[in-house]
VOPAZA-413261 format. One record per residue: z, y, x of N, C-alpha, C, O in turn; residue in three letters. Coordinates in steps of 0.1 Angstrom, whole numbers, padded with zeros to 4 digits, always signed. Layout:
ZYXZYXZYXZYXala/...
//
This chain:
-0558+0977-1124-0549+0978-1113-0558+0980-1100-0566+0971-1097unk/-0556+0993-1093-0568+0993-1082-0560+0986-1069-0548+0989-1070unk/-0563+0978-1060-0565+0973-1047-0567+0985-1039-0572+0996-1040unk/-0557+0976-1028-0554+0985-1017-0560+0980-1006-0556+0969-1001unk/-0570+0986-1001-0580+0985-0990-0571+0980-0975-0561+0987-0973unk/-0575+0972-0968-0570+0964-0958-0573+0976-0949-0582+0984-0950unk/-0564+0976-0939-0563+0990-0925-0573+0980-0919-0573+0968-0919unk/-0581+0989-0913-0589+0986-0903-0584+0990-0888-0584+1000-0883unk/-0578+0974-0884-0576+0974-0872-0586+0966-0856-0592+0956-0856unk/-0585+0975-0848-0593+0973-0838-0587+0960-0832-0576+0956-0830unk/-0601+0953-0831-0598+0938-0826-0589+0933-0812-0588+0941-0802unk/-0581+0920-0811-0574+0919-0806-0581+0918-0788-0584+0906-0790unk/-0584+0920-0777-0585+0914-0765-0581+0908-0758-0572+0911-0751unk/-0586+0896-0758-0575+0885-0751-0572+0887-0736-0579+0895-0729unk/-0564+0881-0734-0555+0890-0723-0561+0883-0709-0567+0872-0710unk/-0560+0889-0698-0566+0886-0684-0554+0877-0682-0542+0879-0685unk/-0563+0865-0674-0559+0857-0663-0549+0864-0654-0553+0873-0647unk/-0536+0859-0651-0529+0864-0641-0537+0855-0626-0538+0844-0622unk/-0539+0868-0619-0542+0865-0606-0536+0861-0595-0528+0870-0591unk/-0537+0848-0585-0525+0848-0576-0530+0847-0563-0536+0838-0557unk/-0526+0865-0557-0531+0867-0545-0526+0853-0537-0518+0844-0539unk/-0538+0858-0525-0543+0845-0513-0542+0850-0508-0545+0862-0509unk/-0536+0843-0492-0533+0846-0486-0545+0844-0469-0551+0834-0466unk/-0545+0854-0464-0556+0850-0452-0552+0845-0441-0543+0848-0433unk/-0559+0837-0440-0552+0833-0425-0553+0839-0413-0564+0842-0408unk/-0543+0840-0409-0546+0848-0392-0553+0846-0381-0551+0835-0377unk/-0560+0850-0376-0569+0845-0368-0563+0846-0356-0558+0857-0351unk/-0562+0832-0349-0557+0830-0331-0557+0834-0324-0563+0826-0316unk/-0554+0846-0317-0559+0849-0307-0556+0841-0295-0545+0837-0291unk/-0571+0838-0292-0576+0825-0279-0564+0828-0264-0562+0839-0260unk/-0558+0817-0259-0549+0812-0251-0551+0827-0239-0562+0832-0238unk/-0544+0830-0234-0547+0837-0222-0551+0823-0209-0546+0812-0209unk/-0560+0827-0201-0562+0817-0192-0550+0823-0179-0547+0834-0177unk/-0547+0810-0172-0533+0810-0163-0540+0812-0150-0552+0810-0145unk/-0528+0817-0146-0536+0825-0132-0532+0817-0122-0524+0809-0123unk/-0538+0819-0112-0531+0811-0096-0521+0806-0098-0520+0795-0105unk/-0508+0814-0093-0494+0822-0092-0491+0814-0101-0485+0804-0096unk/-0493+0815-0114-0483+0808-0123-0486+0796-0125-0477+0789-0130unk/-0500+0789-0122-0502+0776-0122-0492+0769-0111-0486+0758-0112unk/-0493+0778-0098-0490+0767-0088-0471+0770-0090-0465+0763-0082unk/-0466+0775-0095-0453+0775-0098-0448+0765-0108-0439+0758-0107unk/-0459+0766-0120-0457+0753-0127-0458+0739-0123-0451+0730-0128unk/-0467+0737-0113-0468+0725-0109-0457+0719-0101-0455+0707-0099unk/-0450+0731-0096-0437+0729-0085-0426+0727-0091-0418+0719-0088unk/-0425+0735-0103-0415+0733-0114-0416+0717-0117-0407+0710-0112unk/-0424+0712-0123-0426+0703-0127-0425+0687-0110-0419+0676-0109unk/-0431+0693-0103-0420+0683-0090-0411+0679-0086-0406+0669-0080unk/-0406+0693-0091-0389+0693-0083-0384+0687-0094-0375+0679-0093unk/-0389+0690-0107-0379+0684-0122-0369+0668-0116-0372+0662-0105unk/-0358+0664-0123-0351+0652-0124-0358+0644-0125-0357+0634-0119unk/-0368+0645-0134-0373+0631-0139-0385+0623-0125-0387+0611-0122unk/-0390+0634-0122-0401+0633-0112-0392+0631-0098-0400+0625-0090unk/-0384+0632-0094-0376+0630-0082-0367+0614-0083-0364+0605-0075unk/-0365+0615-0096-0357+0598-0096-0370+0588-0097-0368+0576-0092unk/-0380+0590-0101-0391+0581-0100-0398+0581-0086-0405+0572-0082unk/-0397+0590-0080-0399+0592-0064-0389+0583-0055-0392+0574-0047unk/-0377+0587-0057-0364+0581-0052-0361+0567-0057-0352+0560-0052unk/-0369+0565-0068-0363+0552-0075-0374+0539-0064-0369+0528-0060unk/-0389+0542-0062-0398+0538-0057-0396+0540-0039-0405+0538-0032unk/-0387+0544-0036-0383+0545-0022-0377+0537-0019-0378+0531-0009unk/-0367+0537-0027-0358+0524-0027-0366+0513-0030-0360+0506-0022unk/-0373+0506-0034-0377+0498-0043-0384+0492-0028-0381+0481-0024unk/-0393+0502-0020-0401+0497-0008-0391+0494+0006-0395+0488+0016unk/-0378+0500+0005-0372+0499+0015-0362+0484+0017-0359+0477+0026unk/-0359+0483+0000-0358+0468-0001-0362+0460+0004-0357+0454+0014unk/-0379+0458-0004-0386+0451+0002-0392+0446+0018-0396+0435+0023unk/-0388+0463+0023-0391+0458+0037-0377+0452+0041-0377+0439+0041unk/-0370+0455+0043-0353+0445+0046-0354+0433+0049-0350+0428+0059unk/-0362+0426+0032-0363+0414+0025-0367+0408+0035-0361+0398+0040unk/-0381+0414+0041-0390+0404+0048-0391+0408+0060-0398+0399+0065unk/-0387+0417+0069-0382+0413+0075-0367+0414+0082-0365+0416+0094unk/-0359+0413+0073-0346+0400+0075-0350+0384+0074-0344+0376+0082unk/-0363+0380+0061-0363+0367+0064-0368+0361+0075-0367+0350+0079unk/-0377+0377+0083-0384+0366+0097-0379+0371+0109-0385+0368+0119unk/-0366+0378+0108-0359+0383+0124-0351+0369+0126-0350+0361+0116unk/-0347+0366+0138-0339+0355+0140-0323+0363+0146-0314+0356+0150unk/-0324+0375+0144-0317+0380+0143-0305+0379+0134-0293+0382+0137unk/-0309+0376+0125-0301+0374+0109-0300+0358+0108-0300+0353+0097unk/-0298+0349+0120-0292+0337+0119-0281+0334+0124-0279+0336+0136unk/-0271+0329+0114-0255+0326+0115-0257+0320+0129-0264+0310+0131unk/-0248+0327+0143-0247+0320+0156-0225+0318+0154-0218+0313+0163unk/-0222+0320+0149-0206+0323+0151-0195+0325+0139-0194+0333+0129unk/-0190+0317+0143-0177+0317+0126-0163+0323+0133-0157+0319+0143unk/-0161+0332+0127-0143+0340+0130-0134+0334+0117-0137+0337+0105unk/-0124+0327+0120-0118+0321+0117-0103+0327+0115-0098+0333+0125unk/-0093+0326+0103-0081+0335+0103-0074+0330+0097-0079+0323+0088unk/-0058+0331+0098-0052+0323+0089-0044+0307+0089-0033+0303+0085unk/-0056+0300+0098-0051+0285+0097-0041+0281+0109-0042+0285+0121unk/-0033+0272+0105-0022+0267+0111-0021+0252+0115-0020+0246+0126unk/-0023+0245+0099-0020+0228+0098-0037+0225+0103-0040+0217+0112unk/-0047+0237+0095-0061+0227+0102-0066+0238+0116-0063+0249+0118unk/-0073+0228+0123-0079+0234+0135-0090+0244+0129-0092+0244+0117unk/-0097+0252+0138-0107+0260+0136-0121+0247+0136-0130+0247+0128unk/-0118+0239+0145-0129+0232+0146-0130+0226+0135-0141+0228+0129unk/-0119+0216+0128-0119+0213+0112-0126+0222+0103-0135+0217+0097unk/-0126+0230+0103-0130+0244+0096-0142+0246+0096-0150+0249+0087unk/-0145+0246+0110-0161+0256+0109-0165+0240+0108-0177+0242+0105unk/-0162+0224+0108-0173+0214+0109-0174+0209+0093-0180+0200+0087unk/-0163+0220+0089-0167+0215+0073-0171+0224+0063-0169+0224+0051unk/-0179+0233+0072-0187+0242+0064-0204+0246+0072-0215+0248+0067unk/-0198+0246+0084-0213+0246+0094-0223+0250+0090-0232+0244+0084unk/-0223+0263+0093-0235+0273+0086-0234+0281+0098-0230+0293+0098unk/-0237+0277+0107-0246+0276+0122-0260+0273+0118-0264+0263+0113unk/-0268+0284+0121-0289+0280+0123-0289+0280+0105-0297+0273+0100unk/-0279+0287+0096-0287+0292+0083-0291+0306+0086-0291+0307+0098unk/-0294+0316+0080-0299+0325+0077-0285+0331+0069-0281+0325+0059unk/-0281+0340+0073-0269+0348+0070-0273+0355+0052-0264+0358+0044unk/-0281+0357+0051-0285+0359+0035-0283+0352+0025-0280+0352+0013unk/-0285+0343+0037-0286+0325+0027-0273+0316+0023-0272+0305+0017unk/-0262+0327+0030-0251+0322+0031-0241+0321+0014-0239+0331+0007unk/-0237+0309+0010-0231+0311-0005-0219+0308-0004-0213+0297-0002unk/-0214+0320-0004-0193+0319-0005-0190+0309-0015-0186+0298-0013unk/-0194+0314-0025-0184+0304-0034-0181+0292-0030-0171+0287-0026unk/-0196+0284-0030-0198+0270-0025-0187+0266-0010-0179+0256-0009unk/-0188+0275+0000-0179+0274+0011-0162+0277+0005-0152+0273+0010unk/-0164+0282-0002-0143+0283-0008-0146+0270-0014-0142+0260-0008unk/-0151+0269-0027-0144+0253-0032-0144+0245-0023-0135+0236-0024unk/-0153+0244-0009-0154+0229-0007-0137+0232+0007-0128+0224+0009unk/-0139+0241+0011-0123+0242+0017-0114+0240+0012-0104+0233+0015unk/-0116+0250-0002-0100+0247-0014-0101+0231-0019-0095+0229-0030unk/-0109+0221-0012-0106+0210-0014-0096+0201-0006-0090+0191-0011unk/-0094+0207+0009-0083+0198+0014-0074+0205+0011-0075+0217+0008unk/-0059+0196+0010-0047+0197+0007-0044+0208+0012-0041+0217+0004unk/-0043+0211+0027-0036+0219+0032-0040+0234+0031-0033+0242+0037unk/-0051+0236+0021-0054+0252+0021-0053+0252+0005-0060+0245-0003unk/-0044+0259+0004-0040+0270-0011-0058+0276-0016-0066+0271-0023unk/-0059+0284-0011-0075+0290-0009-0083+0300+0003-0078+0303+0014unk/-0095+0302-0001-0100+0305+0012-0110+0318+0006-0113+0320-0006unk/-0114+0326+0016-0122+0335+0015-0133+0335+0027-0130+0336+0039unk/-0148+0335+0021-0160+0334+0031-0168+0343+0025-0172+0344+0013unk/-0170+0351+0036-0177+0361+0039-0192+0367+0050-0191+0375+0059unk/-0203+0363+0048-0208+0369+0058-0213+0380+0066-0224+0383+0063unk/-0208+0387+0075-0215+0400+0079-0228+0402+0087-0235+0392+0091unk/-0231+0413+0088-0246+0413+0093-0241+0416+0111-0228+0416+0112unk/-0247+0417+0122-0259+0405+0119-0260+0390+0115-0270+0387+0109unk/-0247+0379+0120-0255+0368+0119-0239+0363+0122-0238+0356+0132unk/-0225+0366+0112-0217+0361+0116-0215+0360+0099-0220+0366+0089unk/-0200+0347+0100-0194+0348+0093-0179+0343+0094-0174+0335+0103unk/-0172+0352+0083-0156+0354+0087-0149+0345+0072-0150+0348+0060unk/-0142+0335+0078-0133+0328+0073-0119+0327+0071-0112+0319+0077unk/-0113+0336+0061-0097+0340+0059-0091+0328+0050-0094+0327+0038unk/-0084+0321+0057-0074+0308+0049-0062+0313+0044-0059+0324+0048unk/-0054+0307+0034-0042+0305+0031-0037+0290+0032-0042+0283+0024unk/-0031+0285+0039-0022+0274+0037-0012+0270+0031-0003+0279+0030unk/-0010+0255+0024+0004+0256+0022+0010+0253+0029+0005+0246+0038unk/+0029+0255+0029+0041+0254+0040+0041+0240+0037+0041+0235+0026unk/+0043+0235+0048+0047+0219+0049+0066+0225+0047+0071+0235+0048unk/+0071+0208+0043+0086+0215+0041+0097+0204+0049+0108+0207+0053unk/+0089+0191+0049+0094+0179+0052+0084+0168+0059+0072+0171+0058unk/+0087+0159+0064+0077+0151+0070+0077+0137+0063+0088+0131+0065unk/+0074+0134+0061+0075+0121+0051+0072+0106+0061+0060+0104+0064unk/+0079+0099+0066+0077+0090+0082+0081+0074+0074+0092+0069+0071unk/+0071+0070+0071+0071+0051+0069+0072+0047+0079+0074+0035+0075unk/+0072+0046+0093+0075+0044+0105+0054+0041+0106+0049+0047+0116unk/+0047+0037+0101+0036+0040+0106+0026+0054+0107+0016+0058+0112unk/+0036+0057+0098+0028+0070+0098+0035+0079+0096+0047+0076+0092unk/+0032+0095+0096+0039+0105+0092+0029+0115+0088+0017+0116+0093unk/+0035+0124+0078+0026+0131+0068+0035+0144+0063+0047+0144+0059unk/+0029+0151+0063+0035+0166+0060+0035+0170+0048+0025+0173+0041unk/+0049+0171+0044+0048+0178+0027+0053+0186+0026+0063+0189+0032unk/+0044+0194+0015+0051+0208+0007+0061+0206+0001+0065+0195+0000unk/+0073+0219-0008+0081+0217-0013+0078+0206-0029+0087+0199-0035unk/+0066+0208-0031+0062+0202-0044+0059+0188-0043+0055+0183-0053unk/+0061+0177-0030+0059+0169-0025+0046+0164-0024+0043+0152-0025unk/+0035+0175-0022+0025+0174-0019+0020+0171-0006+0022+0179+0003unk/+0011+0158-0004+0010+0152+0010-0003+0162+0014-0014+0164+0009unk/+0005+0167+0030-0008+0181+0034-0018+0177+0042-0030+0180+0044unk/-0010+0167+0049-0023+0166+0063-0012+0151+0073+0000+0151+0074unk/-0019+0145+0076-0011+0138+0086-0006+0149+0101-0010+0160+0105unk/+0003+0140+0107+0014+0148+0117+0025+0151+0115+0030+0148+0104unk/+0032+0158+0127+0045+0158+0124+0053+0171+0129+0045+0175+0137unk/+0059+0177+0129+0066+0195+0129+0085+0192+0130+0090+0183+0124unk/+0091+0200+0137+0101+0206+0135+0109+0207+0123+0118+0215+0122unk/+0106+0197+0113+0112+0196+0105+0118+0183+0096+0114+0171+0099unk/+0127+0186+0086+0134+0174+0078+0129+0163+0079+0117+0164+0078unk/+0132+0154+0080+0125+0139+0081+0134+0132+0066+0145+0134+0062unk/+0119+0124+0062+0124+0113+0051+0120+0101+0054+0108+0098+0053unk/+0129+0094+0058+0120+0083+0065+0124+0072+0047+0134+0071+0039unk/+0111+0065+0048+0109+0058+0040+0104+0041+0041+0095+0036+0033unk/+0110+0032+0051+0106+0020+0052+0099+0016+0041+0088+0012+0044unk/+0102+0017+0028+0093+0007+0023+0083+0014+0014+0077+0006+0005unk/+0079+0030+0015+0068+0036+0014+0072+0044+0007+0084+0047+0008unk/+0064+0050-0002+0048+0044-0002+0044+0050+0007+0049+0059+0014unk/+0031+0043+0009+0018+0051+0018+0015+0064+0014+0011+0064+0003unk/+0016+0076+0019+0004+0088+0015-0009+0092+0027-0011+0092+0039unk/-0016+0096+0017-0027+0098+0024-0028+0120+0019-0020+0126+0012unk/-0035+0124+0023-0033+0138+0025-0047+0135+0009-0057+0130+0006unk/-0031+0148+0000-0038+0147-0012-0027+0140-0019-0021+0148-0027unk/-0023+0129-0019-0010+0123-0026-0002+0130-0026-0002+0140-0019unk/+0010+0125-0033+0019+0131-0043+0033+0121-0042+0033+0109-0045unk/+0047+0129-0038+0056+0115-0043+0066+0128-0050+0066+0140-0050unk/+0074+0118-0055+0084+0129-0062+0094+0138-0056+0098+0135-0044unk/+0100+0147-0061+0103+0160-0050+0118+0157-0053+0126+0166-0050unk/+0122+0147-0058+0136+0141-0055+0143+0145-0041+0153+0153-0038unk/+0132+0134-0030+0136+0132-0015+0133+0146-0009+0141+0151-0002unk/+0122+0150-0013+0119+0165-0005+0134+0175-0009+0142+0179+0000unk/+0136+0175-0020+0143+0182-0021+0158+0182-0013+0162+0191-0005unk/+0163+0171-0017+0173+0165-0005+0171+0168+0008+0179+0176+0011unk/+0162+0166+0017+0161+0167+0030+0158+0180+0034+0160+0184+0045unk/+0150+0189+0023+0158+0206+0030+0166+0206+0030+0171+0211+0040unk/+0176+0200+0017+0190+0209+0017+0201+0204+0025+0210+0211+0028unk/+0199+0188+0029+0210+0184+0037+0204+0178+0052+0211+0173+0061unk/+0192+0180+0054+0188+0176+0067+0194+0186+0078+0197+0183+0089unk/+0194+0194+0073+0199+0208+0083+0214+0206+0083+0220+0208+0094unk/+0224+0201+0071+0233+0197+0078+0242+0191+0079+0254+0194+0076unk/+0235+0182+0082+0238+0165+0089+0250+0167+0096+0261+0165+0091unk/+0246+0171+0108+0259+0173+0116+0273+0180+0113+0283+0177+0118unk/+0272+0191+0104+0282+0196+0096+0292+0183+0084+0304+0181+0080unk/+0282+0180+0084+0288+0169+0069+0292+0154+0078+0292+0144+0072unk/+0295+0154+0092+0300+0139+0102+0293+0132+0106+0297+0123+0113unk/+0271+0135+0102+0265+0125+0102+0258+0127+0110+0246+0126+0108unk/+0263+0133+0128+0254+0138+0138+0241+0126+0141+0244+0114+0140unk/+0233+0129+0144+0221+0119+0146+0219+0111+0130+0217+0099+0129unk/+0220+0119+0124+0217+0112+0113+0200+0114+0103+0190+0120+0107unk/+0202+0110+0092+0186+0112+0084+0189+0107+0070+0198+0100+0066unk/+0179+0111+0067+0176+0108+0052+0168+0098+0050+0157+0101+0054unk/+0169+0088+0046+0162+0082+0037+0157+0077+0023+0166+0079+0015unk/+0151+0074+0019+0142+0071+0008+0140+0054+0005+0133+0047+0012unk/+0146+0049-0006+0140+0038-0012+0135+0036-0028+0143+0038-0036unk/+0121+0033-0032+0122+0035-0046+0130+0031-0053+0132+0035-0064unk/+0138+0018-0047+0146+0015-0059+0161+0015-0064+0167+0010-0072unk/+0163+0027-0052+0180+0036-0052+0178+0048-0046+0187+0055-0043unk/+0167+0051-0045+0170+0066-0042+0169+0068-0028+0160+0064-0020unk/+0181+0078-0025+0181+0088-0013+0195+0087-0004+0204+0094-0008unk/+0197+0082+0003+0208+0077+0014+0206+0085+0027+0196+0089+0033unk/+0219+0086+0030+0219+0095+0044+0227+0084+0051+0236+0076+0048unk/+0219+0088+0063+0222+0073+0074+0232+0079+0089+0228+0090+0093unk/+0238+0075+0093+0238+0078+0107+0247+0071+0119+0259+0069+0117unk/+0243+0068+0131+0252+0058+0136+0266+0060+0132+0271+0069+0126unk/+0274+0042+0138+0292+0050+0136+0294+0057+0122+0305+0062+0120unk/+0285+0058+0112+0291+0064+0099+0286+0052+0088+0276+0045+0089unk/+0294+0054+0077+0293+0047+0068+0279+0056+0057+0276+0068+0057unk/+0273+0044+0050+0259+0048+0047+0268+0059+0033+0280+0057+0030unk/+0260+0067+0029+0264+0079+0020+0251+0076+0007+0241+0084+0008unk/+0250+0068-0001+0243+0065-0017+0243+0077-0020+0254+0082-0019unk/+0235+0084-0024+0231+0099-0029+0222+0096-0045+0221+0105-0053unk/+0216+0083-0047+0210+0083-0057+0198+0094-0055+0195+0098-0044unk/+0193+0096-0064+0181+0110-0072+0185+0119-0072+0177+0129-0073unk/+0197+0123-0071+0200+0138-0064+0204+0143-0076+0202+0155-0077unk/+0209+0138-0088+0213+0145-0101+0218+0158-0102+0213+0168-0108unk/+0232+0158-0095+0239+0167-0092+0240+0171-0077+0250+0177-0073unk/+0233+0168-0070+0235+0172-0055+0249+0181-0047+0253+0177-0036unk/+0254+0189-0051+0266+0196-0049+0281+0194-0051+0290+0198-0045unk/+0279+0186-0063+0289+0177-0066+0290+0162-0056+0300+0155-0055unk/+0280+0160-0052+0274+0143-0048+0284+0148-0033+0294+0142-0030unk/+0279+0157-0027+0282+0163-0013+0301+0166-0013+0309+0162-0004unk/+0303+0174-0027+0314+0175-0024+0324+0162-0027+0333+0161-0020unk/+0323+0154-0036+0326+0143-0039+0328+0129-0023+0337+0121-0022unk/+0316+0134-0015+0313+0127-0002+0322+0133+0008+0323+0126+0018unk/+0327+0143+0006+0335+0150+0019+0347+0147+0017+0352+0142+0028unk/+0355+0147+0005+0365+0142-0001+0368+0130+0006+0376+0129+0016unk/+0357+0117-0002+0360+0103+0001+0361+0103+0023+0371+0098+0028unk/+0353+0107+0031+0357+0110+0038+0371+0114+0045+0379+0107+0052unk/+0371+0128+0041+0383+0132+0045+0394+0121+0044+0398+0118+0055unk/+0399+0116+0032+0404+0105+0027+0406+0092+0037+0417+0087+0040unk/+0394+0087+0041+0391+0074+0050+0398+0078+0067+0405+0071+0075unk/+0394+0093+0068+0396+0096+0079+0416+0099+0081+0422+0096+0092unk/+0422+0105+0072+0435+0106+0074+0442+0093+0070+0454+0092+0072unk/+0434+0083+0062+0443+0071+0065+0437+0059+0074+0439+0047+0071unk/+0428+0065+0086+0423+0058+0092+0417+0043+0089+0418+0031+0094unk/+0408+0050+0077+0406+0034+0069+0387+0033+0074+0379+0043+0074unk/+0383+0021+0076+0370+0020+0080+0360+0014+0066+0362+0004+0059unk/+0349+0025+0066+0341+0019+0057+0329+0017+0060+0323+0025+0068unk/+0320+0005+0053+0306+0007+0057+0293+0015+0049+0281+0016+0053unk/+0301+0022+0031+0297+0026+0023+0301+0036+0016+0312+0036+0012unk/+0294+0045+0014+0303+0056+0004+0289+0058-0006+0278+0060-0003unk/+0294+0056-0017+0284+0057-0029+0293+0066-0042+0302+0063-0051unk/+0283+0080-0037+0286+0088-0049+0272+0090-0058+0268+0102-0059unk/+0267+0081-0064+0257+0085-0071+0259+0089-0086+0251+0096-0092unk/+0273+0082-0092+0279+0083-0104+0290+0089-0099+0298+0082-0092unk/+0294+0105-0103+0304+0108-0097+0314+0107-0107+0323+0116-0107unk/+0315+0098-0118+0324+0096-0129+0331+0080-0121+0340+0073-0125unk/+0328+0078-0115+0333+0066-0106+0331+0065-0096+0325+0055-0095unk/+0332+0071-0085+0324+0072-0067+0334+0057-0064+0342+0053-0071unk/+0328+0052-0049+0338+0045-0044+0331+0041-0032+0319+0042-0031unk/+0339+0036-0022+0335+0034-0009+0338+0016-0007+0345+0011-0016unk/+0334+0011+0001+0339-0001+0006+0333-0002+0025+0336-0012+0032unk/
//
């Protein structure tokens, strides 16, 4: 059996390296140098910029303060000579400016708040507003409260709001409660708005209802009676019903007067039983 001679093939070449082009780097061309002209435009650019003008402007202010500061603190110019005063009625101006007296401070130095609480401490002011202006003044706007009635123990007399709040000692043009057997108020106390209330509503009229020269009074331990010469006393009690009390009182009146009957009392405080004697 003859053999078959192997082909003569030409040897394999192993294969090239794939190559991976590189890349050159570019060479910089060097800055142009800046000229006059565009330097000095840059630099003006860069002045006028926001940021460079508020740090300019921010440090102007900053010195202009400062000078103010010092001298405001050494002019004597800038010391409180005068208080303007507005508003008050029950207290004097003099009351006012001697209870805050910021005369010979330094108007800088001046502290509102501290001057409102210590005003919104007397009775008679609701609240207050303090203010000082330049040069060397300050302006004081009050609110008061309305007195409504005078409250008169025969030693004294004292002015109350509708809320029976005692305002101030003195006396006004208005409703009287007289109260023989008190209490005392001092400005700042408090009684109950029972009597106040009564003597707006029927002090004004007195004379309408027979009781010319007449008044109100107050005792704690019946209440509120209307007085007046020649008339029989009128028991009103606490004022439960006040309108009923009034109309109930005109009645018994009317009554005494067309049967010519003389009384020393009319007590409508229970008007499920009124009666006179």
């Amino acid at each position: 059996m003859s053999r078959v001679a192997p082909l003569n093939r030409p040897p394999r070449r192993p294969s090239a390296k794939r190559r991976i082009p590189t890349m050159t780097p570019r060479t910089r061309t060097p800055a142009r140098p800046v000229r006059g002209p565009i330097l000095v435009a840059r630099i003006w650019h860069t002045l006028l910029s926001g940021w460079f003008l508020g740090k300019v402007t921010a440090a102007a202010l900053l010195g202009l303060c400062a000078w103010v500061l010092v001298e405001g603190a050494s002019s004597p110019a800038f010391i409180v000579s005068g208080v303007v005063i507005d508003g008050n009625e029950l207290m004097s101006q003099e009351e006012i400016r001697y209870a805050i007296s910021p005369e010979g401070l330094h108007v800088f130095a001046i502290r509102s708040g501290r001057y409102e609480r210590l005003l919104q401490s007397f009775p008679a002011i609701r609240s207050a507003h303090v203010r000082p202006t330049l040069p060397n003044h300050v302006v004081v706007v009050v609110e008061e409260r309305v007195p409504s009635v005078v409250w008169d123990t025969g030693n004294r007399q004292v002015l109350l709001d509708a809320d029976g709040l005692a305002l101030k000692d003195g006396t006004e043009p208005l409703p009287t409660v007289f109260a023989p057997e008190g209490p005392e108020l001092q400005p700042g106390g408090r009684i109950d708005r029972v009597p106040v209330r009564v003597a707006e509503s029927v002090g004004p009229r007195l004379d309408s209802l027979g009781l010319a020269g007449g008044r109100v009074e107050y005792r704690p331990s019946g209440g509120v009676s209307l007085v007046a010469p020649g008339a029989p006393r009128v028991n009103l009690g606490f004022g439960d019903d006040l309108d009923a009390q009034l109309t109930a009182y005109v009645t018994i009146r009317r009554h005494l007067e067309e049967t010519r009957t003389r009384a020393e009392l009319i007590d409508v405080r229970f008007l499920d039983r009124p009666y006179y004697r």
